[in-house]
Backbone as a ProteinNet text record, in pm:
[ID]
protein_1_A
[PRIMARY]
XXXXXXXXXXXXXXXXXXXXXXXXXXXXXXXXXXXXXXXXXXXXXXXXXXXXXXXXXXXXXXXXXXXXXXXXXXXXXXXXXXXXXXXXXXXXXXXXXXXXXXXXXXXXXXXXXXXXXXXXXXXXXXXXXXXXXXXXXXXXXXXXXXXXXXXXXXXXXXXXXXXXXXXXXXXXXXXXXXXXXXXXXXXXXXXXXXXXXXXXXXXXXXXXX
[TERTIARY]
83.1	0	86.5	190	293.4	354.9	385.7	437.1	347.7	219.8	120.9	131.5	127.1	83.2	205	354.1	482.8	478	414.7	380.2	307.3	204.4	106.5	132.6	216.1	303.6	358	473.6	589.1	520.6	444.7	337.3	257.2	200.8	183.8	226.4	364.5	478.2	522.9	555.8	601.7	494	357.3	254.4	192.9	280.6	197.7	173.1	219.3	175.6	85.2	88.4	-30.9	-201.3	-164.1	-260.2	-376.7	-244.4	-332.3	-364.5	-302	-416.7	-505.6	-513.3	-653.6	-736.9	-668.5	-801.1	-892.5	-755.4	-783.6	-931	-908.6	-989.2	-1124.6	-1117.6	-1224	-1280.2	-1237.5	-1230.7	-1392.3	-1286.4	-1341.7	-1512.6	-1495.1	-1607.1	-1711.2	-1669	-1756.1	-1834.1	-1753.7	-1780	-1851.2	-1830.6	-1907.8	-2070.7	-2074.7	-2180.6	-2289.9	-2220.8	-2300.6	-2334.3	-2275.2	-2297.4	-2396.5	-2412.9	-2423.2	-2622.7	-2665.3	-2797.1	-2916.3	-2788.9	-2857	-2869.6	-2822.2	-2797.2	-2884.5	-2946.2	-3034.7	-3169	-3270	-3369.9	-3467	-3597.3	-3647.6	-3725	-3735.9	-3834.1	-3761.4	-3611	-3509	-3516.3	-3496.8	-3532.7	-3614.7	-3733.9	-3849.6	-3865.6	-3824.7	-3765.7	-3715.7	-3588.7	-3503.8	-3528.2	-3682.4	-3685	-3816.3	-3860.6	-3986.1	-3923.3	-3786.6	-3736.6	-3687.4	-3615.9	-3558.7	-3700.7	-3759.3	-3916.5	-3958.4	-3983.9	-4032.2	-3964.3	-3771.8	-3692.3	-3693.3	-3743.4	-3719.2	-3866.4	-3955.4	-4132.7	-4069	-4008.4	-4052.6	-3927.7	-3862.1	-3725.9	-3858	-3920.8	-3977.8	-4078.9	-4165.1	-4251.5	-4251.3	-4085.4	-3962.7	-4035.1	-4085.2	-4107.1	-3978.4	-3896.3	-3752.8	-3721.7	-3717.5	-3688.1	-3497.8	-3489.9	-3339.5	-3266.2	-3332.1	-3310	-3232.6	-3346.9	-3302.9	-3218.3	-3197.6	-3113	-2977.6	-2960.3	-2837.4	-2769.1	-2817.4	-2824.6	-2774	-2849.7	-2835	-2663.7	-2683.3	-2549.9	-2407.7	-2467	-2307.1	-2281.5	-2366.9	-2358.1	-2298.7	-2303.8	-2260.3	-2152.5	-2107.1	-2012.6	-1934	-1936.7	-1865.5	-1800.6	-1913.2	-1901.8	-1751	-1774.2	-1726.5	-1547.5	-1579.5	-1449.3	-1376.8	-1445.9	-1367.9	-1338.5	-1418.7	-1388.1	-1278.3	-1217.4	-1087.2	-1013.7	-1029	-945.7	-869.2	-925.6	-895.6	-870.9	-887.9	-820.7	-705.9	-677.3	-553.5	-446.6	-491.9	-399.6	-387.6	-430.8	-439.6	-347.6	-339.2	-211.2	-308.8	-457.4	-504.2	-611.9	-567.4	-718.1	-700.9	-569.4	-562.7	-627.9	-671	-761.8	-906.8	-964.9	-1092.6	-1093.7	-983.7	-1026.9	-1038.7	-996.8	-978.5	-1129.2	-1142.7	-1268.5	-1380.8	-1411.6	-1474.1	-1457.4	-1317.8	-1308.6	-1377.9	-1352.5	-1455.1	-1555.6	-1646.2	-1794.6	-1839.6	-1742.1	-1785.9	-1782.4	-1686.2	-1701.9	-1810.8	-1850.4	-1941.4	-2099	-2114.1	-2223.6	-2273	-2154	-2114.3	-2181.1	-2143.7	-2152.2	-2316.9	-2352.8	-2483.8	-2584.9	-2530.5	-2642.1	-2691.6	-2583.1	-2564.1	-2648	-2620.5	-2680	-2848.9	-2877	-3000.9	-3116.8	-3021.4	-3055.1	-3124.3	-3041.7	-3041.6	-3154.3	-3165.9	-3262.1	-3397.7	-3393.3	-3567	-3560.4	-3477.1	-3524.5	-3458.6	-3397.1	-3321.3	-3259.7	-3210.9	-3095	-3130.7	-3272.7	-3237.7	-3203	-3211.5	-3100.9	-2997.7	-2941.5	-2769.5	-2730.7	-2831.6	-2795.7	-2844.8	-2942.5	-3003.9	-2909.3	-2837.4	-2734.3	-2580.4	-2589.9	-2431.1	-2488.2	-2605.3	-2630.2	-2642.2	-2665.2	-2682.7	-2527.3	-2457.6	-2334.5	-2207.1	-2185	-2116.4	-2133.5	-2051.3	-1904.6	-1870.6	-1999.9	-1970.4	-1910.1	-1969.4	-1946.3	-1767	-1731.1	-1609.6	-1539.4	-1537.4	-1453.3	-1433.4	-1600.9	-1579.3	-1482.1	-1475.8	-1390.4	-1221.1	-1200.4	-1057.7	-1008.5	-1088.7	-1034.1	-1056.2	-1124.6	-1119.7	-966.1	-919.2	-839.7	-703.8	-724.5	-603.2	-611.4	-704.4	-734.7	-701.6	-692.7	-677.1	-530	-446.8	-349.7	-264	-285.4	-226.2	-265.3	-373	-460.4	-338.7	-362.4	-305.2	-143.4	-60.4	54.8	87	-6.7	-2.4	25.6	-70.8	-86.1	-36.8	39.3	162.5	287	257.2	415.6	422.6	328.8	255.6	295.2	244.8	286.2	398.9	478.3	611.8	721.3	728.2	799.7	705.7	650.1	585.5	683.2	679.7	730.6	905.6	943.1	1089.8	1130.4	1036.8	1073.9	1145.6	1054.3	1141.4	1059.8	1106.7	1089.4	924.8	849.6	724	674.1	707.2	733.2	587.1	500	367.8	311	411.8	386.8	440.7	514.6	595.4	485.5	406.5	293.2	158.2	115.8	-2.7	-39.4	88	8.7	-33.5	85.3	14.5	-104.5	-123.8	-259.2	-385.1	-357	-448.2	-488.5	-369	-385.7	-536.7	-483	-529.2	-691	-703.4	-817.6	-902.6	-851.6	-937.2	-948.9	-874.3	-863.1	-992	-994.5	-1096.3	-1233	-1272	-1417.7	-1434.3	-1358.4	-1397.2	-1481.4	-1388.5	-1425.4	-1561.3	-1566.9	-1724.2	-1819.5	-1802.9	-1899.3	-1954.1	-1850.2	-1882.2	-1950	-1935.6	-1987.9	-2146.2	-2147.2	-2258.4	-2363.9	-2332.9	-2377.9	-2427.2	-2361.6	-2385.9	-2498.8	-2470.4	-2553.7	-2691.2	-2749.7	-2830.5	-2909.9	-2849.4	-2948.7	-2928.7	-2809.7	-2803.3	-2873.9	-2768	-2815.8	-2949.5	-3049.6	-3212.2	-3268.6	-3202.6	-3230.3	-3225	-3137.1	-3032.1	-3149.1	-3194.1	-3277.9	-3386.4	-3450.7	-3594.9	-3582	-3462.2	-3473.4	-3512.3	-3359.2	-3372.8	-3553.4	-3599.1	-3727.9	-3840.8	-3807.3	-3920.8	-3877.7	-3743.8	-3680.8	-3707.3	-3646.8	-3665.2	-3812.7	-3905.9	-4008.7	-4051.8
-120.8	0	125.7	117.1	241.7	284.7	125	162.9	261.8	167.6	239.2	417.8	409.3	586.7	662.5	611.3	657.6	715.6	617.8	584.6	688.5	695.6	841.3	935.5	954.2	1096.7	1135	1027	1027.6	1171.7	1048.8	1108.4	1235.1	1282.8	1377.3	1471.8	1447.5	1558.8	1579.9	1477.6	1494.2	1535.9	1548	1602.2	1726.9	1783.4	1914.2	2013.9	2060.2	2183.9	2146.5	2009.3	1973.4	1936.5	1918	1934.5	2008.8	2134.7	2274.1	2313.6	2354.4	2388.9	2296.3	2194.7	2137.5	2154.3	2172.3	2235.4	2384	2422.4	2566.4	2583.7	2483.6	2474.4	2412.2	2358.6	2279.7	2355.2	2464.7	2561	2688.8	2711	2837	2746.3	2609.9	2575.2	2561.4	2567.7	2524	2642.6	2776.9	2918.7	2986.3	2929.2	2962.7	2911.5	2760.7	2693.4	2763.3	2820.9	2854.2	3018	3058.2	3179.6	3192.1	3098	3077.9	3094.8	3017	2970.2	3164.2	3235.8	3366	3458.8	3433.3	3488.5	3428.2	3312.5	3253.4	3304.4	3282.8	3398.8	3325	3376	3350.8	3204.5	3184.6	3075.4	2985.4	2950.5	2859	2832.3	2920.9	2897.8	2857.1	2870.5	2796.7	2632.6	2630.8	2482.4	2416.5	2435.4	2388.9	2377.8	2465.7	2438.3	2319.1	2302.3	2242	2105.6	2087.2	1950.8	1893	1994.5	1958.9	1883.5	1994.6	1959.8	1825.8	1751.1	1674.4	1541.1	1537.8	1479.7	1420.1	1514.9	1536.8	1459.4	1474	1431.2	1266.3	1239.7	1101.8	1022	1130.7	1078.5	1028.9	1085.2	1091.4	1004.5	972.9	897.5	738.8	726	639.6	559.9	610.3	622.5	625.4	635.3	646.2	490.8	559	404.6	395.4	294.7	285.7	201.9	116.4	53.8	193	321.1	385.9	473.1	491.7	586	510.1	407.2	373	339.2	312.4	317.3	468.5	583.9	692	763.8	704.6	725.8	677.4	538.6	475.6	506.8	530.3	597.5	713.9	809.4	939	932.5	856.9	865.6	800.6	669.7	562.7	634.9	744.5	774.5	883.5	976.9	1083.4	1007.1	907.2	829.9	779.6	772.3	693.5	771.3	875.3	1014	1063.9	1140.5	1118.8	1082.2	926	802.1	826.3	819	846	934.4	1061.3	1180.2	1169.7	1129.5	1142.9	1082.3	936.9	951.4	986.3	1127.5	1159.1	1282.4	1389.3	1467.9	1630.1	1591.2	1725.3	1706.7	1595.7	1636.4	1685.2	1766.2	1865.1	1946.6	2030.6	2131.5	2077.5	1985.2	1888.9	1860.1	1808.9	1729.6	1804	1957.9	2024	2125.4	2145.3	2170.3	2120.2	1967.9	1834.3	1891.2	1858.3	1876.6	1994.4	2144.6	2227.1	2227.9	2138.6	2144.8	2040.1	1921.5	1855.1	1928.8	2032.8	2119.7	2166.5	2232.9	2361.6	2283.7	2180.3	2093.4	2052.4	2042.4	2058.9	2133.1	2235.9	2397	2454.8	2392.2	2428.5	2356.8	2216	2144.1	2194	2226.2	2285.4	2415.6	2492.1	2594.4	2639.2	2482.2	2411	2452	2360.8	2380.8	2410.1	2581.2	2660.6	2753.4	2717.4	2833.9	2801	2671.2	2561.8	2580.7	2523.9	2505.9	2620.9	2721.8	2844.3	2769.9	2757.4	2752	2580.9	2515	2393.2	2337.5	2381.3	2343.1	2321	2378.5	2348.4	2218.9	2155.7	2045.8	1922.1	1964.3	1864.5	1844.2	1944.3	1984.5	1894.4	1900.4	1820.7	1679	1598.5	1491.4	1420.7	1538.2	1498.2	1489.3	1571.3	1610.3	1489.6	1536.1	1431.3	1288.8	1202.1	1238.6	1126.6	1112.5	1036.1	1157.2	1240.1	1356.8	1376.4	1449.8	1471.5	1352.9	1237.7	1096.2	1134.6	1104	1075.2	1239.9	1316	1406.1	1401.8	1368	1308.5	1185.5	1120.6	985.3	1038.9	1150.4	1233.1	1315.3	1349.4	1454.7	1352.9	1239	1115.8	1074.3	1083.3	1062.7	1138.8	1282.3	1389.7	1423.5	1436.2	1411.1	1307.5	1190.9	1066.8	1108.9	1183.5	1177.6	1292.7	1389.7	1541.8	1485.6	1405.7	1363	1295.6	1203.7	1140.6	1185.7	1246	1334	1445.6	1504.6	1541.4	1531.4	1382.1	1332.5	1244.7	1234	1204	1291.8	1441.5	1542.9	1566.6	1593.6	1630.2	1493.2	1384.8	1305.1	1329.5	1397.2	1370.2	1515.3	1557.2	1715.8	1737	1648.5	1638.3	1536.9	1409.2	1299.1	1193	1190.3	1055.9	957.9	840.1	743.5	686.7	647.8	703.6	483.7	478	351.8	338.2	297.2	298.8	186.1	97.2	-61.8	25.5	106.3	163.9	259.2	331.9	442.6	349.6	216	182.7	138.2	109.1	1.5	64.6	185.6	255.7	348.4	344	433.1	350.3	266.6	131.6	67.3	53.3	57.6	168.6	310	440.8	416	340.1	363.3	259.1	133.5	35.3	99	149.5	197.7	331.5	423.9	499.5	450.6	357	295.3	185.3	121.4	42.4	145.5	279.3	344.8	428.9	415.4	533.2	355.8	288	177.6	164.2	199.2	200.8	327.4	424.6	565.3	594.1	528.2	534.1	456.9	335.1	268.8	299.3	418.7	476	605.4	648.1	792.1	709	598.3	526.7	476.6	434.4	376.4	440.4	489.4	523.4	687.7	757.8	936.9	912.4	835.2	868.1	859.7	715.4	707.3	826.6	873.4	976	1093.2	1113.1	1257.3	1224.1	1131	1050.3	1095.3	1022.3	1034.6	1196.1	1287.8	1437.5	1499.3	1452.5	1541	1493.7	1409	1381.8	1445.7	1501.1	1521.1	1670.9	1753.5	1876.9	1922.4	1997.2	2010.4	2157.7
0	0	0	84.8	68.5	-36.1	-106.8	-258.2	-348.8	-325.1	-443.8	-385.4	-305.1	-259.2	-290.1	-258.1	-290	-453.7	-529.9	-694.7	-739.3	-646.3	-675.3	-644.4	-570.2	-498.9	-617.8	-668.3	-762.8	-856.7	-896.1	-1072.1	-1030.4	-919.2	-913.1	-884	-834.4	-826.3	-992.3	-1044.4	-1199.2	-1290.3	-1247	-1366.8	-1271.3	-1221	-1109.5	-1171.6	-1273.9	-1384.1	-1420.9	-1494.4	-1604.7	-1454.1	-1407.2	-1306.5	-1207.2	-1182.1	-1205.7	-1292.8	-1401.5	-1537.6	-1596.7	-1543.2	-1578.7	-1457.5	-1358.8	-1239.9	-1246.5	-1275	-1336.7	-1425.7	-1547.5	-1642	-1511.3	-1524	-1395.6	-1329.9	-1237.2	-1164.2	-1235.7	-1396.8	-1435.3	-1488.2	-1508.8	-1564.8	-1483.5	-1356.6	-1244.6	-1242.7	-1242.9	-1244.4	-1334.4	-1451.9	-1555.8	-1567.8	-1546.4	-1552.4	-1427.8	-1265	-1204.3	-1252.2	-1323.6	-1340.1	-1467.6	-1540.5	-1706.6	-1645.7	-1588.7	-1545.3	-1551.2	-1472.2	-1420.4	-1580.4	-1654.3	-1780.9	-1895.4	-1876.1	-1964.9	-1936.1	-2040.6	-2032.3	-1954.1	-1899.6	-1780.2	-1829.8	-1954.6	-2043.9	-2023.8	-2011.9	-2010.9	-1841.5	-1773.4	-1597.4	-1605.3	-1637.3	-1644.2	-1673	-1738.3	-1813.2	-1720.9	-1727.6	-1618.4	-1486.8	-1408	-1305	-1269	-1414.6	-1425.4	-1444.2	-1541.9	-1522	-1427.3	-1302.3	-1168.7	-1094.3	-1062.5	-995	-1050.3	-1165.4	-1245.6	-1216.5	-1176.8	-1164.8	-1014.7	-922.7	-768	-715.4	-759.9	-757.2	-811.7	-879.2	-980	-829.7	-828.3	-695.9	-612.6	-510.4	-390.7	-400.1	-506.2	-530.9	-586.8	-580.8	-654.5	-783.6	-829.9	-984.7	-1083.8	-1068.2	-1139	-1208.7	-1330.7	-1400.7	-1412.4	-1324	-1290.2	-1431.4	-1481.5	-1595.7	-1700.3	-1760.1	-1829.7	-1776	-1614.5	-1541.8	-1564	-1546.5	-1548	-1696.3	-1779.4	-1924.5	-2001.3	-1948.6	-1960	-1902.7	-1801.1	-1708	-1757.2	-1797.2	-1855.5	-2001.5	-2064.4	-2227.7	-2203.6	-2086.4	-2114.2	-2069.7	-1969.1	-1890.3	-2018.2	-2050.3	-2146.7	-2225	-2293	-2463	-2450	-2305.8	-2269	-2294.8	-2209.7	-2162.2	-2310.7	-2431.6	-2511.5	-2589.3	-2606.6	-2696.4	-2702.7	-2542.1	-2485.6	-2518.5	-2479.2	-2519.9	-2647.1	-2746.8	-2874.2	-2949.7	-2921.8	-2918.9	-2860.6	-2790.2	-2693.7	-2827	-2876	-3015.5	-3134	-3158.7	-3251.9	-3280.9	-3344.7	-3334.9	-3330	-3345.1	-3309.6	-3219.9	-3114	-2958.7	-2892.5	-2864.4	-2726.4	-2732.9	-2810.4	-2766.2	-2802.8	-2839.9	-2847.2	-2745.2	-2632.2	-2521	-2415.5	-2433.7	-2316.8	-2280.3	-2430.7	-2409.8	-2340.3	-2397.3	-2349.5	-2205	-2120.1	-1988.2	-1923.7	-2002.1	-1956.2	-1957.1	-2050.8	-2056	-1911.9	-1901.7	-1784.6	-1670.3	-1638.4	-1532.5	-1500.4	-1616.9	-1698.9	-1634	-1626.3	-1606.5	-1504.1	-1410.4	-1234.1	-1210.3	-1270.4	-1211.3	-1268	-1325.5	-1397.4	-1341.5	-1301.8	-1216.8	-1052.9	-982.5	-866.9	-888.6	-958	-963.2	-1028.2	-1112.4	-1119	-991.8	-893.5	-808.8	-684.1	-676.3	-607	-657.9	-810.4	-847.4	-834.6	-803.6	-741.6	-625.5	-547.3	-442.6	-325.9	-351.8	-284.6	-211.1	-92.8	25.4	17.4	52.8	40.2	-93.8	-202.4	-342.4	-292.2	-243.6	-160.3	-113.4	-60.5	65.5	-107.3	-162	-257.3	-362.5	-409.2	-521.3	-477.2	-307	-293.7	-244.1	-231.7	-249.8	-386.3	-495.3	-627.1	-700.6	-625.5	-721.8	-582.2	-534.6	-410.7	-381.9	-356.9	-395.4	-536.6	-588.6	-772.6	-856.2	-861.3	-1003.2	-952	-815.2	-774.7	-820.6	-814.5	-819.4	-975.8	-1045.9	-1201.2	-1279.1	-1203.5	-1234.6	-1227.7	-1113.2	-1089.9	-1186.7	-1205.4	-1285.3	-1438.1	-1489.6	-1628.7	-1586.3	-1502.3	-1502.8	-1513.9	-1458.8	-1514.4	-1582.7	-1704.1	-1834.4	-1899.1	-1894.8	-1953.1	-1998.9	-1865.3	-1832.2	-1944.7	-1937	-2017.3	-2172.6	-2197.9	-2361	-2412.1	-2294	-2359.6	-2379.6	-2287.9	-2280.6	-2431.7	-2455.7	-2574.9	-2710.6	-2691.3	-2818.1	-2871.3	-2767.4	-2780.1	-2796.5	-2787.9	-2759.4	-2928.2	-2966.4	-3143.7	-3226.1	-3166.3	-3289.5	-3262.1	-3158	-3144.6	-3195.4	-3190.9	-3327.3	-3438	-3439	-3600.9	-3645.5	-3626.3	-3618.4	-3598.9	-3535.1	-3521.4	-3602.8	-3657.3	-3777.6	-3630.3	-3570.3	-3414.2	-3454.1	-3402.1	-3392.3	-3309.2	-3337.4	-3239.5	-3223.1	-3083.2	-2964.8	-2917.9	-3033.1	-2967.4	-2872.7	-2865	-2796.3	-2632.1	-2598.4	-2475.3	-2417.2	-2537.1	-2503	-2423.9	-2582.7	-2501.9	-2398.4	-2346	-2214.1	-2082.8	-2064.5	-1961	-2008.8	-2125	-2157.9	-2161.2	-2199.4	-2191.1	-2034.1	-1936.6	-1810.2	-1730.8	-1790.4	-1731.2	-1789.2	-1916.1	-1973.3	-1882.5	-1827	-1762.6	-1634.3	-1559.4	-1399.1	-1444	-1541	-1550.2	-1581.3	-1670	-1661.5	-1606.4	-1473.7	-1346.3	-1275.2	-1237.1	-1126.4	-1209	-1323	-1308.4	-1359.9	-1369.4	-1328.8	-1221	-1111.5	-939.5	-955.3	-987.7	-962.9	-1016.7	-1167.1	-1253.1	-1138.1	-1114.5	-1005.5	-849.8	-787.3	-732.1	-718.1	-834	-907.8	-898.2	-996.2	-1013.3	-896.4	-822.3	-760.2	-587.1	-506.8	-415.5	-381	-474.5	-501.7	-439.6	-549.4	-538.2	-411	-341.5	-203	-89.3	-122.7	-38.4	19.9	-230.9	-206	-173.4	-153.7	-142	11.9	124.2	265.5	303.5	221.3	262.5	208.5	98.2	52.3	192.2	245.4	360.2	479.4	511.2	598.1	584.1	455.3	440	347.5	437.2	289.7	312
[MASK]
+++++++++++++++++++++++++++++++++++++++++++++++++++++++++++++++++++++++++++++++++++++++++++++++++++++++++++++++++++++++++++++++++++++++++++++++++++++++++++++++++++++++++++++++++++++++++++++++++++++++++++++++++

């Protein structure tokens, strides 16, 4: 166990730039998405607060079809994950994938702030049972995805560009590694979202009304 953590120290001392600026990015998307909500016109609030309400009622009344919830969940999560994936070898996904990463922020930050605009102060407590601690996880294990894709694919155009030698049997395996360790853990997470979350908000909507 010490090794492994020594291992993760290592790599995150050696990828500490590339780390904050993808938090960074993370950061501003979170910021944007909660800010983005107050700026959309009142017909779109409307919407959005009629689908929360619609979402939260089908929660409490456990009407929730978990079949298409979890279906829904692993397609987005999956699709997100392989998109990445494959960009990462290509010689123009860094700025495709970084984007991608801001919109997942962007979505954080838009759901949370979903919210707040339904349910005022108790949105808060409902928003970090909805968003905690799956979305945070499935974020970290994108940001070690990100990390390895952006590494890649850089490291593609730069022998392509210098005429090097390009060792793709040396590249795949730890990318291939990173790609299984990332859709184990949002299997557990998707899994979580699905069927626990609902419980969670089902207990608090009887608790808080």
């Amino acid at each position: 166990m010490n090794k492994v953590m020594d291992k993760l120290k290592e790599k995150a001392n050696t990828n500490k730039r590339m780390i904050l600026f993808l938090s960074g990015i993370s950061l501003i998307g979170l910021i944007f998405g909660s800010i983005f909500i107050t700026i959309i016109s009142k017909q779109d609030q409307t919407l959005i607060q009629s689908y929360i309400g619609n979402f939260m009622t089908t929660v409490q009344n456990g009407k929730l079809n978990y079949v298409n919830a979890l279906q829904n969940t692993l397609v987005s999560n999956l699709s997100f994950t392989s998109i990445i994936w494959l960009l990462g070898i290509s010689i123009i996904g860094i700025p495709i994938i970084l984007f991608m990463y801001f919109t997942k922020s962007f979505m954080i930050g838009f759901s949370i702030a979903s919210f707040v605009l339904k349910y005022k102060a108790k949105g808060i407590l409902y928003a970090v049972v909805y968003i905690f601690p799956h979305h945070l996880i499935n974020l970290v294990v994108f940001t070690l995805l990100m990390i390895y894709s952006i590494k890649f694919s850089y490291y593609l155009l730069n022998s392509i560009l210098k005429k090097k030698t390009i060792h793709f049997k040396t590249l795949m395996n730890p990318y291939l590694s990173v790609l299984v360790i990332v859709v184990v853990t949002l299997l557990i997470t998707c899994l979580y979202e699905t069927f626990v979350v609902p419980y969670f908000l089902k207990q608090l909507l009887h608790v808080i009304k």
